[in-house]
PyMOL Python script that loads the backbone (N, CA, C, O; Angstrom):
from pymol import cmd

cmd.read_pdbstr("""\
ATOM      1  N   UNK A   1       0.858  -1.167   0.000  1.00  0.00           N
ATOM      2  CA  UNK A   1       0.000   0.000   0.000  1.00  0.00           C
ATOM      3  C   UNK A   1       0.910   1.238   0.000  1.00  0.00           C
ATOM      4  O   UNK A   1       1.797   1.217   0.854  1.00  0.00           O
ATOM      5  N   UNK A   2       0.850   2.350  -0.831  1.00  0.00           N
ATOM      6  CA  UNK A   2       1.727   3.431  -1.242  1.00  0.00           C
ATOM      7  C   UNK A   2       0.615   4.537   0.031  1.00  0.00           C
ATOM      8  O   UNK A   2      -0.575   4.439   0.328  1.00  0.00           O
ATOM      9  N   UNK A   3       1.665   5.479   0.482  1.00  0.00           N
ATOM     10  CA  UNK A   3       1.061   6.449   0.898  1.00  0.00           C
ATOM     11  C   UNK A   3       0.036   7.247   0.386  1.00  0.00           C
ATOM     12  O   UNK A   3      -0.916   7.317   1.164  1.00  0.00           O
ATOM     13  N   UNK A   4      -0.072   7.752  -0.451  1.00  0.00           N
ATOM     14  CA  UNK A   4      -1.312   8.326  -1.459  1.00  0.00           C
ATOM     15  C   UNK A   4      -3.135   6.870  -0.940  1.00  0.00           C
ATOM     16  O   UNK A   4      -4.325   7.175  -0.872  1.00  0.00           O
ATOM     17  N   UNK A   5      -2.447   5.428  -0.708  1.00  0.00           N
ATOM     18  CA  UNK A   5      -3.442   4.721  -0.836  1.00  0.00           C
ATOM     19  C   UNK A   5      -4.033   5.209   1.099  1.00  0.00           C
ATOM     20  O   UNK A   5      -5.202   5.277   1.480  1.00  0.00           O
ATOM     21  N   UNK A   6      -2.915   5.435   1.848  1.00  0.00           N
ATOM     22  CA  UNK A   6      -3.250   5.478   3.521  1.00  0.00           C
ATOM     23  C   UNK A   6      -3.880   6.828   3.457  1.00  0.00           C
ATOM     24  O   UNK A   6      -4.912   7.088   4.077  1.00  0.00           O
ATOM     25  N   UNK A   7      -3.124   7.860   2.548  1.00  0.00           N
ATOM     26  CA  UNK A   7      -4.187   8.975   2.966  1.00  0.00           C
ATOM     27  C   UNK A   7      -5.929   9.136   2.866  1.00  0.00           C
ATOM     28  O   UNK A   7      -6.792   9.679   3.556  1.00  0.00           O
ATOM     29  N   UNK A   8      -5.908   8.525   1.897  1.00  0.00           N
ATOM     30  CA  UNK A   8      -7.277   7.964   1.153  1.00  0.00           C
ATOM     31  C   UNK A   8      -7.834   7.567   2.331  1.00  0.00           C
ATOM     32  O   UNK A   8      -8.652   8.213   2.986  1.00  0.00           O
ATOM     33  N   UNK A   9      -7.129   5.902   2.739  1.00  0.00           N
ATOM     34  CA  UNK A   9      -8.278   5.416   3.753  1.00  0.00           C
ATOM     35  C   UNK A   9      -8.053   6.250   4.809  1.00  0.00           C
ATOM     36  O   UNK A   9      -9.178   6.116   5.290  1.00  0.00           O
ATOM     37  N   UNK A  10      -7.309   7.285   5.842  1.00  0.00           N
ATOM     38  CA  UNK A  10      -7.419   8.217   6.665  1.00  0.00           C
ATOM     39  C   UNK A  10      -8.223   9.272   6.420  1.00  0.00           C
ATOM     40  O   UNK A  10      -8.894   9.737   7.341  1.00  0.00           O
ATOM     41  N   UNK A  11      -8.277   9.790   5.188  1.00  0.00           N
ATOM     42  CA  UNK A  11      -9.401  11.055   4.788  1.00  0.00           C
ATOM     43  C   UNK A  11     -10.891  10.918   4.925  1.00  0.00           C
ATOM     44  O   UNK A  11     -11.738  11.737   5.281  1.00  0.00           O
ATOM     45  N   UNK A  12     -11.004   9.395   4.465  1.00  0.00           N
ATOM     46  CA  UNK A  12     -12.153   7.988   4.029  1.00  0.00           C
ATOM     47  C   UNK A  12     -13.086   8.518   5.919  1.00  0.00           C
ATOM     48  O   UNK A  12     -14.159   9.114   6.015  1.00  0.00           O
ATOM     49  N   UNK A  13     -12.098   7.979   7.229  1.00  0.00           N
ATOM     50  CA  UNK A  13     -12.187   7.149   8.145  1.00  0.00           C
ATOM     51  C   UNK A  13     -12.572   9.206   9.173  1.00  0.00           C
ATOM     52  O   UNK A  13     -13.540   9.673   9.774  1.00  0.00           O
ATOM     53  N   UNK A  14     -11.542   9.596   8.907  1.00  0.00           N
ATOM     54  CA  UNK A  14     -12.070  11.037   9.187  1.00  0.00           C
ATOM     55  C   UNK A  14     -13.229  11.505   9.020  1.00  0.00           C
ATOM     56  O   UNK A  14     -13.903  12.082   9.873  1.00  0.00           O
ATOM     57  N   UNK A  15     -13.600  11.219   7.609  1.00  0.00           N
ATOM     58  CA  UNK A  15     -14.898  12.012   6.763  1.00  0.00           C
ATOM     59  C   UNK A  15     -16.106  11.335   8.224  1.00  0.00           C
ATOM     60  O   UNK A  15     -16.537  12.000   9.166  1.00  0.00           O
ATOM     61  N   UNK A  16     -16.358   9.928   7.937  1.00  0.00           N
ATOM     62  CA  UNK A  16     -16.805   9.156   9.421  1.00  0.00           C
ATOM     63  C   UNK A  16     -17.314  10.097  10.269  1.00  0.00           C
ATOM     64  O   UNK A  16     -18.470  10.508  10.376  1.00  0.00           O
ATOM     65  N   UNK A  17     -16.112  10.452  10.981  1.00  0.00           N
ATOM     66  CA  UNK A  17     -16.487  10.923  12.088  1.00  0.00           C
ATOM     67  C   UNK A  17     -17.216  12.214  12.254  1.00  0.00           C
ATOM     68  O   UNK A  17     -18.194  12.603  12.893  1.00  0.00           O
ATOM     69  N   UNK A  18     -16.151  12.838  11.235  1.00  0.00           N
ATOM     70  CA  UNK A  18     -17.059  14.787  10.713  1.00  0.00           C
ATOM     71  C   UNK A  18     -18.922  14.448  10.873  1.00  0.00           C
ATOM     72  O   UNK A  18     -19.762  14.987  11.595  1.00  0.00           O
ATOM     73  N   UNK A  19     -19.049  13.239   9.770  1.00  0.00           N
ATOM     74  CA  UNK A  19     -20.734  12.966   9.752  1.00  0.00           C
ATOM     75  C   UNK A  19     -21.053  12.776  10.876  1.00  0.00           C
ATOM     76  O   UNK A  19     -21.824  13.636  11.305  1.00  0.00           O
ATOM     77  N   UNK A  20     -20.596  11.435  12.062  1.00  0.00           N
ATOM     78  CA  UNK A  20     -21.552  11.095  12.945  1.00  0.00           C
ATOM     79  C   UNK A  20     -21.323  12.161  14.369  1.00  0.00           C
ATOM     80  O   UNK A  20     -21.915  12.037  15.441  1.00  0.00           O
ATOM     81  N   UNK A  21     -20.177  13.336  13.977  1.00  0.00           N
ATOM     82  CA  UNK A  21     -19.898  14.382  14.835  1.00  0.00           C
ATOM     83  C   UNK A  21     -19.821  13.543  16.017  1.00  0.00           C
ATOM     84  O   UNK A  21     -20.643  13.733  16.913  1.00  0.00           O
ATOM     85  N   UNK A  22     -18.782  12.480  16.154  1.00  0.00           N
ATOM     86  CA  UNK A  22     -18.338  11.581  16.931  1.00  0.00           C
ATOM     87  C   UNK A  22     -16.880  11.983  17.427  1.00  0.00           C
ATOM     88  O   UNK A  22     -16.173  12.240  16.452  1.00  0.00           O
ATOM     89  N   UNK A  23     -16.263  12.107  18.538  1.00  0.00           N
ATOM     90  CA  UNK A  23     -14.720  12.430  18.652  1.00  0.00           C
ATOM     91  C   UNK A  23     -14.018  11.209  18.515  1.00  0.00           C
ATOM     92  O   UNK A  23     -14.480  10.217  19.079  1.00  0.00           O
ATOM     93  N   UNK A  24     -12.766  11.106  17.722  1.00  0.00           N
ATOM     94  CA  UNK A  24     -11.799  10.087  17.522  1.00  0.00           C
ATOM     95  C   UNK A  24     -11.728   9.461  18.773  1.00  0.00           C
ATOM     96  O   UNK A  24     -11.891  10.202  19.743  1.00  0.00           O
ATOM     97  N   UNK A  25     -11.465   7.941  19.038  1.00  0.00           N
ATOM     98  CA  UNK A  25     -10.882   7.503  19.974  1.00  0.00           C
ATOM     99  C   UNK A  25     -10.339   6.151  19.186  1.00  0.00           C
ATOM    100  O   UNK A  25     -10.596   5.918  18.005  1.00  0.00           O
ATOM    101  N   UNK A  26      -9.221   4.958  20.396  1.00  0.00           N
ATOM    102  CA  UNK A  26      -8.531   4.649  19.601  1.00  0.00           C
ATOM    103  C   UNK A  26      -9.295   3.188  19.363  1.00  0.00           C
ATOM    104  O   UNK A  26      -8.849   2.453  18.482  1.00  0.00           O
ATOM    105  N   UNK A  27     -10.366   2.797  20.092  1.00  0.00           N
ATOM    106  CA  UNK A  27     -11.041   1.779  19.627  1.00  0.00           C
ATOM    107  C   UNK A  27     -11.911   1.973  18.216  1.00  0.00           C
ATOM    108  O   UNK A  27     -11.778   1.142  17.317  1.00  0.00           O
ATOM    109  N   UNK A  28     -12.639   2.898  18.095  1.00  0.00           N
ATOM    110  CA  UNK A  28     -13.102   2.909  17.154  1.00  0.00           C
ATOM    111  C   UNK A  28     -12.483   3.300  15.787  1.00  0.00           C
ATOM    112  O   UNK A  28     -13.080   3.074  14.735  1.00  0.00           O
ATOM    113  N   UNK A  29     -10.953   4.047  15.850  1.00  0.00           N
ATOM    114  CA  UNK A  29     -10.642   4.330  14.756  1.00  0.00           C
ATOM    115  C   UNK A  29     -10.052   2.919  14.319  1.00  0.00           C
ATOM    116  O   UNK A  29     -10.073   2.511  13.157  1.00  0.00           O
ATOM    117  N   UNK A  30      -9.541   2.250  15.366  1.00  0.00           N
ATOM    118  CA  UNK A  30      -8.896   0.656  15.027  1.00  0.00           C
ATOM    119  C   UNK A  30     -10.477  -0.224  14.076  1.00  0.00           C
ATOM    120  O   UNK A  30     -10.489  -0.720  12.949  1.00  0.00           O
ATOM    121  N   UNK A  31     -11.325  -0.142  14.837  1.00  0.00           N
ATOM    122  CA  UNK A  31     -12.337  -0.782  13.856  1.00  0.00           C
ATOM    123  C   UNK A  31     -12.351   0.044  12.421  1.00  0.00           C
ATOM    124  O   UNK A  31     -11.879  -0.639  11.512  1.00  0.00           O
ATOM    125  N   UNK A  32     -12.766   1.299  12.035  1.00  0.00           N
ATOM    126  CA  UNK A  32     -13.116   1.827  11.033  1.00  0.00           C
ATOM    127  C   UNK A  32     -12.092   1.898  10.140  1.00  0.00           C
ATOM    128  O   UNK A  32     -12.260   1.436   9.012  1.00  0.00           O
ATOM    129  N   UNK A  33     -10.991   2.432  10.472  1.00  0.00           N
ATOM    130  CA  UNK A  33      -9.659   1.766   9.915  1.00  0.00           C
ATOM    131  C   UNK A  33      -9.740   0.284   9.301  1.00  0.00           C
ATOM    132  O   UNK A  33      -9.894   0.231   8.081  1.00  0.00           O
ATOM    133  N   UNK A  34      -9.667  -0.759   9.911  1.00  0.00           N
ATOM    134  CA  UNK A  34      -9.755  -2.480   9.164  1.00  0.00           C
ATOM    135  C   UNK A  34     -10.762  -2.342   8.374  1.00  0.00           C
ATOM    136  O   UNK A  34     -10.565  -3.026   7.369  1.00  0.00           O
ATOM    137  N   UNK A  35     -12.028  -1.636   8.322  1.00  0.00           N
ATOM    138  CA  UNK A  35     -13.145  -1.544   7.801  1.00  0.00           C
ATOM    139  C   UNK A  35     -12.973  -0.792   6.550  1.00  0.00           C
ATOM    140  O   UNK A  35     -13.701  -0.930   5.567  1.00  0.00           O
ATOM    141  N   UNK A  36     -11.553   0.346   6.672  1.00  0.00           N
ATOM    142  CA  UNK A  36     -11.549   1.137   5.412  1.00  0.00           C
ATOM    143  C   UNK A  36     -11.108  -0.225   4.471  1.00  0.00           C
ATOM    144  O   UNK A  36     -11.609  -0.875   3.553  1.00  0.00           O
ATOM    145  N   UNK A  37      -9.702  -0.243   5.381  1.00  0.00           N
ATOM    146  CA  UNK A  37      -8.961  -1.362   4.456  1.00  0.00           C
ATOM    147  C   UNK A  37      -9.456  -2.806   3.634  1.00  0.00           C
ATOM    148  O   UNK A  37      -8.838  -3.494   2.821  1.00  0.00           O
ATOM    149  N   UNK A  38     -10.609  -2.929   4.111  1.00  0.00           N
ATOM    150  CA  UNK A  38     -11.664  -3.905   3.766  1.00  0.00           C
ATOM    151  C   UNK A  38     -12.029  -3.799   2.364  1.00  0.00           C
ATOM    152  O   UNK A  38     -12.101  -4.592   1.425  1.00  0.00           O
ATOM    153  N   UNK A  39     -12.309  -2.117   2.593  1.00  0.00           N
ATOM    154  CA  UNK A  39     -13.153  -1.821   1.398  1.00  0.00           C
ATOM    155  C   UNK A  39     -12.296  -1.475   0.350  1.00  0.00           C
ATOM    156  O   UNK A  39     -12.499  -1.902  -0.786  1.00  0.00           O
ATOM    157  N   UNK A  40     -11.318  -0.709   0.633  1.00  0.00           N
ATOM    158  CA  UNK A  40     -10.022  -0.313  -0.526  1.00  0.00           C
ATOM    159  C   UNK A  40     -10.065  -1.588  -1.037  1.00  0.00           C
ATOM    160  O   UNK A  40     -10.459  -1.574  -2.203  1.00  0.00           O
ATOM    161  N   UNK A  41      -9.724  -3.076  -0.467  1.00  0.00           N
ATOM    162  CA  UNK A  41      -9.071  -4.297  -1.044  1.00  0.00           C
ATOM    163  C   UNK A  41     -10.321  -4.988  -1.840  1.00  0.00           C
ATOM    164  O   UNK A  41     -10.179  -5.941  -2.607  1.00  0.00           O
ATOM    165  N   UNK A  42     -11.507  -4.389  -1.554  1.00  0.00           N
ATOM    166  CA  UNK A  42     -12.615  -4.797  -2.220  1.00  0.00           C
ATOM    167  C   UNK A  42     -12.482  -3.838  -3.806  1.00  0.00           C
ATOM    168  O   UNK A  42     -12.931  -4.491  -4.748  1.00  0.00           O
ATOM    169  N   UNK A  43     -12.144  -2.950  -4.056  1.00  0.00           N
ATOM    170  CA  UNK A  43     -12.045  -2.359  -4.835  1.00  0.00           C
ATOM    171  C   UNK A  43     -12.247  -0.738  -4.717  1.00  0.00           C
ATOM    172  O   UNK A  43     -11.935  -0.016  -5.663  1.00  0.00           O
ATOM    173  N   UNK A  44     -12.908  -0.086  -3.230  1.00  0.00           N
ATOM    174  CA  UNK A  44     -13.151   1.082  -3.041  1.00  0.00           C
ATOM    175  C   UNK A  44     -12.005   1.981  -3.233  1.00  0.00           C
ATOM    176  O   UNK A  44     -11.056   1.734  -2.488  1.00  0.00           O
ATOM    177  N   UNK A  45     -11.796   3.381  -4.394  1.00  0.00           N
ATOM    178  CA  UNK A  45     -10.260   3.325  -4.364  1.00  0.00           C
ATOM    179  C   UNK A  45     -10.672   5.078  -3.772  1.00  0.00           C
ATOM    180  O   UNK A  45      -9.668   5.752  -3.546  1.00  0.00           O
ATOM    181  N   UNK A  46     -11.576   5.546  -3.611  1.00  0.00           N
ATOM    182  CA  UNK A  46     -11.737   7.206  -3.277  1.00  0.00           C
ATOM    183  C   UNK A  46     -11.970   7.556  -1.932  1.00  0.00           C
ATOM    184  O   UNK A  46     -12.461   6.812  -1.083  1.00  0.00           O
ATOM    185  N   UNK A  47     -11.609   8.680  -1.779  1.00  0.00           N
ATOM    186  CA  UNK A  47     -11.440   9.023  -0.636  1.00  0.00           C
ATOM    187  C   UNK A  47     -13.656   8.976  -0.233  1.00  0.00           C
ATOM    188  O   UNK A  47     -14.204   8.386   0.699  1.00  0.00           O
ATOM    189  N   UNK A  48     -14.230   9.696  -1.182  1.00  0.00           N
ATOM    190  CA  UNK A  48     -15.896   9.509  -0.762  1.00  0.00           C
ATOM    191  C   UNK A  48     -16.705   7.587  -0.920  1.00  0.00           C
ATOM    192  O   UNK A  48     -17.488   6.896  -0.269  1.00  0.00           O
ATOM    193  N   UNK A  49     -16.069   7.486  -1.907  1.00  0.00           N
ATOM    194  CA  UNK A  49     -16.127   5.714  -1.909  1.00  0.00           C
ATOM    195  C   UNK A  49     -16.547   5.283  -0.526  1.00  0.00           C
ATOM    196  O   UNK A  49     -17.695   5.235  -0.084  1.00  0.00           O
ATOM    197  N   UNK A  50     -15.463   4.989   0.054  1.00  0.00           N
ATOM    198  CA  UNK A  50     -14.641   4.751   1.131  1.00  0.00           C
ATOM    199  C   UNK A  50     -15.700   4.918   2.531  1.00  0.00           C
ATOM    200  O   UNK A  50     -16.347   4.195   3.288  1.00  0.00           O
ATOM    201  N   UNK A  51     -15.342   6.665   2.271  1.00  0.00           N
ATOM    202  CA  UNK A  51     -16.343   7.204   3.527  1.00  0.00           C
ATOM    203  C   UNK A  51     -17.639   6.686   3.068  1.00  0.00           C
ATOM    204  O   UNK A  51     -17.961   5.643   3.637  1.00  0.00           O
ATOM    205  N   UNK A  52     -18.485   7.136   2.179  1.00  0.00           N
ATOM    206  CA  UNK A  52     -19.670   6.691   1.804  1.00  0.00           C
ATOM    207  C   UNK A  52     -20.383   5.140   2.612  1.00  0.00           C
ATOM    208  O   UNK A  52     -21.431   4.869   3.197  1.00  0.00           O
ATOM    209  N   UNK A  53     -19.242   4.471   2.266  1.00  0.00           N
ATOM    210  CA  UNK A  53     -19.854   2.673   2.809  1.00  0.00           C
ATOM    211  C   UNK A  53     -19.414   2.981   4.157  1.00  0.00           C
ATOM    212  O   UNK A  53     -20.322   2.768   4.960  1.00  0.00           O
ATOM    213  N   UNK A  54     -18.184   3.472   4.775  1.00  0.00           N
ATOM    214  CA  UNK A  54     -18.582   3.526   5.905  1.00  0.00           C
ATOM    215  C   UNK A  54     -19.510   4.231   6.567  1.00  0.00           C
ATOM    216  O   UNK A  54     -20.228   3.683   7.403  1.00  0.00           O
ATOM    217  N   UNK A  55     -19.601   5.461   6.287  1.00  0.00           N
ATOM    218  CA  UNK A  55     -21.100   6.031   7.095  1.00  0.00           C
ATOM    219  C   UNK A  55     -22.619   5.004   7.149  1.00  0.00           C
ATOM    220  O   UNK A  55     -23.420   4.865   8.073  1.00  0.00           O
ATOM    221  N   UNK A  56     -22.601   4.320   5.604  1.00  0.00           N
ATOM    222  CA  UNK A  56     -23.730   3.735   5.576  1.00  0.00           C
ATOM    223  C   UNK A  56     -24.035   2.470   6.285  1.00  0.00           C
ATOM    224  O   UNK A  56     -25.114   1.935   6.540  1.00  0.00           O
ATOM    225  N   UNK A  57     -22.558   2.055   6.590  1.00  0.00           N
ATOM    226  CA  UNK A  57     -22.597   0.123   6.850  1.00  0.00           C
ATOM    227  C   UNK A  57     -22.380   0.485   8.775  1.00  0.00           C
ATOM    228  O   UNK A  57     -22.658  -0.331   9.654  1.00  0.00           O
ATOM    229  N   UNK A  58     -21.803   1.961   9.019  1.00  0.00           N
ATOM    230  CA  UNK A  58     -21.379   1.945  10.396  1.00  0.00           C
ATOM    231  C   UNK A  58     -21.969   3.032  11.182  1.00  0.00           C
ATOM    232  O   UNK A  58     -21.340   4.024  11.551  1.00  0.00           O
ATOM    233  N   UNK A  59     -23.192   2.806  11.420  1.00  0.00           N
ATOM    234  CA  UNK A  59     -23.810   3.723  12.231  1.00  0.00           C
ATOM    235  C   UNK A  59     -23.478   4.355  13.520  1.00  0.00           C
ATOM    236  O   UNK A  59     -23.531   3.714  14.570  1.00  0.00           O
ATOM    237  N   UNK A  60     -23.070   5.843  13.459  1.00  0.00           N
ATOM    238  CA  UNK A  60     -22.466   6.450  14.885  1.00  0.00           C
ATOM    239  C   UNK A  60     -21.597   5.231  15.903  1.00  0.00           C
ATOM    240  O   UNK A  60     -21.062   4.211  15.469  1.00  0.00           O
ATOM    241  N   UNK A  61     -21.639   5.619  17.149  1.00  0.00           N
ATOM    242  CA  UNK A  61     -21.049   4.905  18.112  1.00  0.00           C
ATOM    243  C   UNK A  61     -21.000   3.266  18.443  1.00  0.00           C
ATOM    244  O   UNK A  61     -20.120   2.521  18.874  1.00  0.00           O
ATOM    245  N   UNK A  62     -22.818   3.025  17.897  1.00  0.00           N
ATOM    246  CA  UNK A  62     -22.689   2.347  18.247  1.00  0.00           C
ATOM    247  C   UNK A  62     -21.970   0.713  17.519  1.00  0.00           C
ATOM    248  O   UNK A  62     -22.054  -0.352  18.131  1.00  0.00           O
ATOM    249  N   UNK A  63     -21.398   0.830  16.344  1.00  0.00           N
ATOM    250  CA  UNK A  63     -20.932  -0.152  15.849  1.00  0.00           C
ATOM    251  C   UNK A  63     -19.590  -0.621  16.892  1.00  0.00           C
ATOM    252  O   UNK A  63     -19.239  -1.799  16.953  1.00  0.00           O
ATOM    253  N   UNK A  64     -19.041   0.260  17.533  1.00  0.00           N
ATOM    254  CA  UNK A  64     -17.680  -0.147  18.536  1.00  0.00           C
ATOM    255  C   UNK A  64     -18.497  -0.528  19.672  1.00  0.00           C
ATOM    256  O   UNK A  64     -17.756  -0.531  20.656  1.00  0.00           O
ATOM    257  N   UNK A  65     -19.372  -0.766  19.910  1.00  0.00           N
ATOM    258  CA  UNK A  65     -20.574  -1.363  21.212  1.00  0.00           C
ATOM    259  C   UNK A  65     -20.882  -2.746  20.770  1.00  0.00           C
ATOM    260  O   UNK A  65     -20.897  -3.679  21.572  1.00  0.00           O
ATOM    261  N   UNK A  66     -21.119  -2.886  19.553  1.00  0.00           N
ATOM    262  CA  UNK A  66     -21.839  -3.840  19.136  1.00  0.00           C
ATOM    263  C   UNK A  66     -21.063  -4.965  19.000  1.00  0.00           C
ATOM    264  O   UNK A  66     -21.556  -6.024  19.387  1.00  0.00           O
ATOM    265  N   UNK A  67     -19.719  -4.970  18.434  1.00  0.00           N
ATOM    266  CA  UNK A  67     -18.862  -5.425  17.530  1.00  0.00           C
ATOM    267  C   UNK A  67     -17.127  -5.920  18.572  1.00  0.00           C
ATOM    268  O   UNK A  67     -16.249  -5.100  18.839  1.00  0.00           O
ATOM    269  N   UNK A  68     -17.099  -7.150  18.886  1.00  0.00           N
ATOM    270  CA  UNK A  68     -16.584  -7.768  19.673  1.00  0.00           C
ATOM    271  C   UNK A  68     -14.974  -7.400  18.967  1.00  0.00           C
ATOM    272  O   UNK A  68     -14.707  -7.816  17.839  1.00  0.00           O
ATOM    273  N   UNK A  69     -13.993  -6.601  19.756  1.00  0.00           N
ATOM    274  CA  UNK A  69     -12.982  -6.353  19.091  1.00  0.00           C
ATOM    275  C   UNK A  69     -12.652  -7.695  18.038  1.00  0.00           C
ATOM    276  O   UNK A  69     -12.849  -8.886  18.280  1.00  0.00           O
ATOM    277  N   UNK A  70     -12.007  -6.987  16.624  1.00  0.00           N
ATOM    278  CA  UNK A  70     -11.110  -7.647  15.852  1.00  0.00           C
ATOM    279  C   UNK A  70     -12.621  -8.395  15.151  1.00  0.00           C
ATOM    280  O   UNK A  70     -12.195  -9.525  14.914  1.00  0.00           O
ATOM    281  N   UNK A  71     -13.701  -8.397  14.823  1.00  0.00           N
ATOM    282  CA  UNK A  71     -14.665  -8.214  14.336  1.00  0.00           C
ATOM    283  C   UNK A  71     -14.977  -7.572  13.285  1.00  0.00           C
ATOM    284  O   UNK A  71     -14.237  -6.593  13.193  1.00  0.00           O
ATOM    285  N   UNK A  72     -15.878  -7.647  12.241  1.00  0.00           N
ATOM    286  CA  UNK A  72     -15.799  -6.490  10.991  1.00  0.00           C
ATOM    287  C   UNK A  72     -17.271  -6.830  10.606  1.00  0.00           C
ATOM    288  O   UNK A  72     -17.573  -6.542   9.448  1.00  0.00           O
ATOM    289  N   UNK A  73     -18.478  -7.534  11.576  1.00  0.00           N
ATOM    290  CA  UNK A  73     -19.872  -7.730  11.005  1.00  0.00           C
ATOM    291  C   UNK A  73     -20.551  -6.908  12.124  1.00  0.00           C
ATOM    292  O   UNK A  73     -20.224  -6.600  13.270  1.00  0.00           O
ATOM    293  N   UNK A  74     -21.589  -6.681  11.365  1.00  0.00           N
ATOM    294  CA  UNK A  74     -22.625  -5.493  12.352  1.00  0.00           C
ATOM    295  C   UNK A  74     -23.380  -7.113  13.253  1.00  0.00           C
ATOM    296  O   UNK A  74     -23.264  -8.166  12.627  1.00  0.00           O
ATOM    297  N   UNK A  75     -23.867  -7.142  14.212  1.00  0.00           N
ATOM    298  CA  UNK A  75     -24.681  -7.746  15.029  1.00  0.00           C
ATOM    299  C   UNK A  75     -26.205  -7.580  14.985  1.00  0.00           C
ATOM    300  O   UNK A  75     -26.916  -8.182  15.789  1.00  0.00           O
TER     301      UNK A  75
END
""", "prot")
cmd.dss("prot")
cmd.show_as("cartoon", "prot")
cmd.util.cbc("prot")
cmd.orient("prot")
């Protein structure tokens, strides 16, 4: 993965949070993070791509509630 590909999924995983006006912490960026990288390797290559499925597949807080560390399915 080239830097240009990490900024992507960091811009991706940011955008996230701006929407659910959630503050970073380090559990949940560890989930949404594996979750970017999920999707990049699926083929998601944009920075809105990216964010897009995550806002839609990871609703606010509570997906790091739900979701038994090292996990990547909603419950």
């Amino acid at each position: 993965m080239q830097d240009t590909d990490l900024l992507i999924l960091s811009r991706a995983v940011q955008q996230w949070y701006r929407y659910y006006d959630v503050d970073p912490d380090e559990q949940a960026s560890t989930f949404l993070n594996h979750a970017a990288i999920e999707l990049f390797d699926q083929g998601h290559r944009s920075v809105e791509g990216i964010a897009t499925m995550l806002i839609e597949n990871y609703i606010g807080e509570w997906p790091m509630i739900m979701n038994a560390p090292g996990t990547n399915t909603l419950q």
